[in-house]
N, C-alpha and C positions, 0 to 999 in steps of 0.2 A: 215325465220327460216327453217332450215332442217329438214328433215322429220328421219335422223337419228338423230340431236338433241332433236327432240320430244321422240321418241322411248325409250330414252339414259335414259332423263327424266323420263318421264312415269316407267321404270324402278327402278329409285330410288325411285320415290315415292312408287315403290310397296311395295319395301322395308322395307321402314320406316314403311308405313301401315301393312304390315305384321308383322313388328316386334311388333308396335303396339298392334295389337288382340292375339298374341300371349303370350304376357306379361298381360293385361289388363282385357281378358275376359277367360273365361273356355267353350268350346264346347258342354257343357248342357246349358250354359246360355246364348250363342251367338243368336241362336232360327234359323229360316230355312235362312233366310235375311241375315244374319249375314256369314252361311255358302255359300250363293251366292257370298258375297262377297268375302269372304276368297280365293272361286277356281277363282274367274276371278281373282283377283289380284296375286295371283299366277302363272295364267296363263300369264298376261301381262310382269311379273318381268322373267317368265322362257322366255318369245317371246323377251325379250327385251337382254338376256342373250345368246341366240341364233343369234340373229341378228348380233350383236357385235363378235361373235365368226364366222360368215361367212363374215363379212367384215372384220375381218384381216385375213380368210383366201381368200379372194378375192386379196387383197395386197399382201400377199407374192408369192401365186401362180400362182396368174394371172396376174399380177401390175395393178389392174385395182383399181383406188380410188373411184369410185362410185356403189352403189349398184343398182342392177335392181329388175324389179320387180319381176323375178322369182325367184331373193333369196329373198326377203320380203315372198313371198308366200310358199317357202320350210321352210323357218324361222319358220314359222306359223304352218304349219305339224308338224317340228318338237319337238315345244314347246305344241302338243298337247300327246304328247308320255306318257310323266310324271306324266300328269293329268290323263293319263287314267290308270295307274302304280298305280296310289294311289286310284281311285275308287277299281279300283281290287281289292288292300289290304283291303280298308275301306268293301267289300264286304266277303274279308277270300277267297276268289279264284285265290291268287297268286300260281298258280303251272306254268310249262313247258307247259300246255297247251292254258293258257293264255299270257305266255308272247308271247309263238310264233303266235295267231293270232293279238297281238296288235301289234306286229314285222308284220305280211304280212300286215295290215291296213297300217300301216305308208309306208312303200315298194310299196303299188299301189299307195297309196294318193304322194308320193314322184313322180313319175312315173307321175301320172293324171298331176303335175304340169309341170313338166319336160316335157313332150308332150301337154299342151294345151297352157300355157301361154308363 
């Protein structure tokens, strides 16, 4: 089995489970456990959403059908964007100043991959 039909997977289930705790439970009654779960799975369902969107853009612009590991790894950067968008807001410090240092985070950590792996 491939490692992008795990991924694909993994994805859908985030899905479901997401949709799941969303429908099911209320975020006072979830308790801290509950909220652990909620961002990883979140986070797997946006990595998995990412990934997906760099292999077809590896297809059209590159024709290249298989993914390497430095787009696995940029996938991962940048499925970490969004999660940290929504601490932000969960914190009330969504301004210009935050976005743009989680924008230079993402721009080195993109970069760190782009040059090491």
């Amino acid at each position: 089995m491939s490692i992008n039909r795990i991924i694909k997977a993994a994805g859908i289930v985030g899905v479901l489970v997401l949709v799941g705790m969303l429908t099911l439970t209320s975020p006072t009654a979830i308790g801290p456990l509950g909220v652990l779960v909620f961002f990883t799975t979140l986070y797997v369902t946006i990595f998995s959403v990412f990934s997906v969107a760099l292999e077809v853009f590896n297809r059209l612009a590159y024709k290249r059908e298989d993914m390497k590991r430095k787009d696995y790894l940029s996938a991962a950067v940048m499925a970490f964007g969004p999660i940290m968008i929504m601490m932000a807001r969960s914190f009330g410090a969504i301004n210009l100043w935050t976005l743009s240092l989680i924008a230079i985070f993402l721009i080195l950590a993109e970069f760190l991959v782009y040059k090491k792996a």
